[in-house]
N, C-alpha and C positions, 0 to 999 in steps of 0.2 A: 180035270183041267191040267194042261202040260204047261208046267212053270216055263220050260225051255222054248216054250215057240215065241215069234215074237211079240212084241208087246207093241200098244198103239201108239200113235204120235202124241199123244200128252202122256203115256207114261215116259214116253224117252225124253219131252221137254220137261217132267219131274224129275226124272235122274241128271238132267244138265243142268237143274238151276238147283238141286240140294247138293251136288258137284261142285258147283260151283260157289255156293254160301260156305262149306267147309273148307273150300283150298283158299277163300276168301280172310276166313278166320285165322287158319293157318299162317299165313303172311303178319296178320295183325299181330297173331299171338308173339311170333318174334319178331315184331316190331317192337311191340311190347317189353320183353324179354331184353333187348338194347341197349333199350333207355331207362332202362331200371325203373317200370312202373308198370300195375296190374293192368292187363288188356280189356277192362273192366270198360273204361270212356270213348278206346277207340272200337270196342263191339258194339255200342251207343250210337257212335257218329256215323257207321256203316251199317246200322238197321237206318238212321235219318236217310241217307243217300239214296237206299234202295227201298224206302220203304214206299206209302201212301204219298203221293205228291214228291217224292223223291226223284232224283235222274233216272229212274231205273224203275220197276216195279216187277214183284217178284208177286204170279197172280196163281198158276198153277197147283205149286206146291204148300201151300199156304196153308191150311189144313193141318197136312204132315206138319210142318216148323212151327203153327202154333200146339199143335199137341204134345211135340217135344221141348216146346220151351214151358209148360208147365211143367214136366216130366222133370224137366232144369231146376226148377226151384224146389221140387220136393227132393231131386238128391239131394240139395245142396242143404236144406234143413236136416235130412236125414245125418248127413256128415256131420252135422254139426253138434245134432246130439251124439253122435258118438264120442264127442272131445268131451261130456259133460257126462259125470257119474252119477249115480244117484242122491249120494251124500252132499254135490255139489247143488243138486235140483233143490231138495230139501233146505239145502242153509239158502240155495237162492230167494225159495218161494216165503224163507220168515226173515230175510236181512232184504231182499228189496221192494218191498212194498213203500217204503218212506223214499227212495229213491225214484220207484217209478211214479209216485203221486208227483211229485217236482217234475219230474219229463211231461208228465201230461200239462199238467197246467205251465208249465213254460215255455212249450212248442204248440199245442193245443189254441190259446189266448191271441199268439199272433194272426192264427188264418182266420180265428173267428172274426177277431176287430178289422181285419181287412174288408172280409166279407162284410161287414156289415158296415163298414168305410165307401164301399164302391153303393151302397143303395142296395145290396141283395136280398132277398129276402132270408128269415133268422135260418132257418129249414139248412139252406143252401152255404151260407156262414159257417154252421154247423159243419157242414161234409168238407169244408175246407179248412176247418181244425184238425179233422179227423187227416187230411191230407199231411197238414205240418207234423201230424205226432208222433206218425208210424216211423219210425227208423226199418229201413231196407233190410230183412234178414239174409234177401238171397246176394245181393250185394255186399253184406258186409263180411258172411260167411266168405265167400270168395276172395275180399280181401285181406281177410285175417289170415286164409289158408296159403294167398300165393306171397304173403310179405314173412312167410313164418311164426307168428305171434300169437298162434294156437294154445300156444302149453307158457306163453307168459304169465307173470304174476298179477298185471294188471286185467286179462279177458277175462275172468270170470265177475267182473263189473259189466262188461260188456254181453254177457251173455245172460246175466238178471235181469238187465233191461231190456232184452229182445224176447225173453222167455216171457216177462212182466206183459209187455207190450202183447203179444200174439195171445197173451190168454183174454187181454184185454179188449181184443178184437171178439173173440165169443159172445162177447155181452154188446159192444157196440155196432157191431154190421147185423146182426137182427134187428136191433131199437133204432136203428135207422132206416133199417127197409123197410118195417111197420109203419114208420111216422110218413114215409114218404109214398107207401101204397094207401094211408090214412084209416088201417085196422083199430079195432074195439081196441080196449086197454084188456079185455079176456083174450084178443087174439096175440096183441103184444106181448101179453106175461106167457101166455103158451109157448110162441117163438121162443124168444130169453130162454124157460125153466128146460125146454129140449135141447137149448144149442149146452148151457150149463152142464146140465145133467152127463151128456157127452165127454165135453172135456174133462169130467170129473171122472167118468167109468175108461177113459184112456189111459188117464196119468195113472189111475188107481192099479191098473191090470200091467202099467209099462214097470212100477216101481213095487208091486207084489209077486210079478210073475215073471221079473226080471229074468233070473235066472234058469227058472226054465224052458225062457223060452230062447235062451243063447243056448243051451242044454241040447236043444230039439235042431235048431239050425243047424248047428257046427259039429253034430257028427258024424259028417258026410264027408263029400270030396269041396273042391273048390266051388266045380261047377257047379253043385248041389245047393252049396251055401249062395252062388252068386245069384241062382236059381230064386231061392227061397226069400230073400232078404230084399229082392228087386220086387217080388209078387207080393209080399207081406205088407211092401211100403206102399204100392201103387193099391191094395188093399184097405188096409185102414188109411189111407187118406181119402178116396176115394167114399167110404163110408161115413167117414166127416163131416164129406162136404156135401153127400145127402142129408145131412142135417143140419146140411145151414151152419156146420164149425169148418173154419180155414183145414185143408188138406194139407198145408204144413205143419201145422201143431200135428196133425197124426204121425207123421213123416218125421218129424223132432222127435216125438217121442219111440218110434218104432226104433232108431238109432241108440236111444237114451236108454231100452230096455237089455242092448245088446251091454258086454262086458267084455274085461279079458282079453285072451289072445285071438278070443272068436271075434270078438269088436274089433281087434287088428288087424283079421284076416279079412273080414269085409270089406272094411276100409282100403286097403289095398288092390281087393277087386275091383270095387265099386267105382276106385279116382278115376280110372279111363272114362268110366260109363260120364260120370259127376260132369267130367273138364267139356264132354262132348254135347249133352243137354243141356249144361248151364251157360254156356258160349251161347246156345239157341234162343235159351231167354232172354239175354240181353238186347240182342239182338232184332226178335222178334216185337220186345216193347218197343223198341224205337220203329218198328214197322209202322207200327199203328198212330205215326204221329204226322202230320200234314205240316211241314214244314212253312208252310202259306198261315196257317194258321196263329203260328207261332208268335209273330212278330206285333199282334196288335195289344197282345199279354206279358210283351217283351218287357216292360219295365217294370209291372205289380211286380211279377214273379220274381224277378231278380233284386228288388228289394225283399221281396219277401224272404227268400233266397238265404241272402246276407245274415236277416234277422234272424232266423230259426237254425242257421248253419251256427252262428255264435250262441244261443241259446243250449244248442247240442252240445257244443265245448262244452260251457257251463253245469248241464246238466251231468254229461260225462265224468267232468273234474271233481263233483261231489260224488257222484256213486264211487270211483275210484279210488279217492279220500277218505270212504265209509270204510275199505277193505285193506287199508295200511298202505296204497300205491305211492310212490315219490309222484313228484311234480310233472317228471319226463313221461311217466307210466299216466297220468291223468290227463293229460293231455294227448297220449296216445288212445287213449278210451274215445276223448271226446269226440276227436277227428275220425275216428273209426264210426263212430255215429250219424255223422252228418246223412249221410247218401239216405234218399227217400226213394221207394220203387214199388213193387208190386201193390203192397198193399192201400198204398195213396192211389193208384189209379183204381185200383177195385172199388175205392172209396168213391171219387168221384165219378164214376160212370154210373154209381146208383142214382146219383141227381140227372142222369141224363135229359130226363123228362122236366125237371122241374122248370120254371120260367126264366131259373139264370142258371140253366142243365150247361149250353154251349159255353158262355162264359167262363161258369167252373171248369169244364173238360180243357179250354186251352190254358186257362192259367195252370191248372195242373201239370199239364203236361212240358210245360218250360219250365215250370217248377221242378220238378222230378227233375227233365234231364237237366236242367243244371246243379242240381244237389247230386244227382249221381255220378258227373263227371267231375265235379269240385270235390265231393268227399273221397273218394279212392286216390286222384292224388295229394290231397291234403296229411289223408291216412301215411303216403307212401314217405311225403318229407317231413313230419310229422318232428323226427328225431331232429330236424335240422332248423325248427321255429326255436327262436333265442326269448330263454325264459325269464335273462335279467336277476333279478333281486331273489324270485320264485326258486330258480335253481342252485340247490342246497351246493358250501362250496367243495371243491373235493381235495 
């Protein structure tokens, strides 16, 4: 095959419309960049425009841009365990367990009494607790990285709770696709004991075999490293998610096993790759969203919104509180939490089928994007909410 001859008319209408979604982004990102706030809401409003029922519809390439916006969110967890050492995993997984049982049952309790407010059935109530609880990894990773607040004293509140939360998901999105396919309780505990079993032989091999396997990476060249670390991750996550566990937990942890200067040097590889797929996820969620849709769930959701966006405060302000944070620092946790994404939509499209399948997908989906546009800049003036009495004096 001769790469150099030409190519058909839909692969040059593919190269002009992923041409044009990236000089697209380009523009946003400093727009973004400006007005001093993460290009987080306006890669949202520019998948709305172009997406499903949008002004525009991007039909070609679609494919490509959704397979590189999942590619998005696994760097973006992979990054993310890179900030997170193993000493840190450890005191995470035995200091936030009381913090994340409050998360659940405090963002959890509002989707469910909603749901079962409008008449739904319990099933479907259910997947819309599951909607409010998940706090956004691949969003909040992105805004913690482009506001600088990585290596603050307050994130590692915020990163017990997403760690908390994504293991929490192993156990809940099987016992949901079980109850919703209507398998035995031998076929349920099966799913469950394999998704478990998983997360327990990843974290075990990321935080016993740490070191050798940054050992084995990094002593190569760059490209070797870039090489390795990019195949590794799309590897075990990949193998995960044949087992029914989120391909970010593998992707968290593949980052988490790295260390050192070799975890530096990745890291520095990897941000071009990271900025470029994770821009696609964004992007590509709001593809998928029918803007016609929108508007008849316009008001649940935006109540709901409210309630679960202050509930995240809340729930933020104690985990942060558990770890010695001032006031400013807890409330910077909390607002970091708000944004819901990836995993509330993977939540609700399980109920697709069910009898309030449509119902749940739109409230979801005005849900999400208004928690995702609301919590990144919430995050961003976070410093600039007056704390009153709260704020120790100086």
């Amino acid at each position: 095959m001769n790469l150099l001859a030409a190519g058909s008319a839909e692969d040059a209408l593919a190269f002009i419309e992923i041409g044009a979604v990236a000089l697209g982004l380009a523009v946003l990102s400093r727009v973004a960049g400006r007005i001093g706030i993460t290009a987080v809401p306006l890669y949202l409003i520019a998948g709305l425009a172009f997406g499903e029922g949008g002004i525009a519809e991007i039909g070609v390439s679609e494919d490509f841009i959704s397979l590189a916006a999942e590619i998005g969110v696994l760097l973006l967890l992979f990054t993310l365990g890179l900030e997170y050492s193993e000493s840190e995993l450890r005191s995470g997984l035995r200091t936030g367990v009381p913090p994340g049982l409050v998360d659940m049952v405090s963002n959890a309790l509002p989707g469910v009494g909603l749901g079962l407010l409008l008449g739904w059935e319990p099933l479907a109530a259910v997947l819309l607790g599951g909607v409010t609880w998940i706090s956004s990894s691949g969003i909040i990773s992105k805004v913690l990285a482009d506001l600088e607040r990585l290596a603050n004293r307050e994130t590692p509140a915020v990163l017990n709770l997403l760690v908390i939360e994504d293991l929490a998901m192993a156990i809940y999105l099987p016992v949901v696709a079980a109850l919703i396919v209507g398998g035995t309780v031998a076929e349920m505990s099966t799913s469950v004991g394999i998704a478990l079993a998983t997360v327990v032989v990843i974290l075990f091999a990321a935080l016993r075999f740490g070191r050798r396997f940054t050992s084995l990476l990094g002593g190569g060249s760059d490209e070797s490293l870039l090489l390795g670390v990019f195949g590794v991750t799309l590897l075990v996550a990949g193998g995960a998610q044949s087992l029914e566990v989120s391909g970010a937990i593998g992707a968290f942890l593949v980052g988490l096993a790295l260390s050192g200067p070799v975890a530096e040097r990745a890291e520095r590889l990897m941000s071009p790759l990271q900025d470029l797929f994770a821009a696609t996820f964004f992007v590509f969620f709001s593809f998928q969203i029918d803007p016609g849709e929108l508007f008849a769930s316009a008001l649940p959701a935006l109540a709901l919104a409210v309630v679960t966006m202050a509930t995240k405060i809340a729930t933020g302000w104690y985990a942060a509180q558990r770890i010695g944070a001032g006031p400013r620092g807890r409330l910077r946790v909390g607002t970091a939490l708000m944004a819901r994404g990836e995993f509330s939509i993977v939540i609700a499209a399980l109920g697709a089928d069910l009898a309030d399948g449509p119902e749940l997908g739109a409230l979801a989906a005005g849900y999400v994007l208004i928690t995702a546009i609301a919590g990144p800049v919430a995050a961003r003036f976070a410093d600039r909410i007056p704390l009153g009495r709260l704020q120790p004096a100086s």
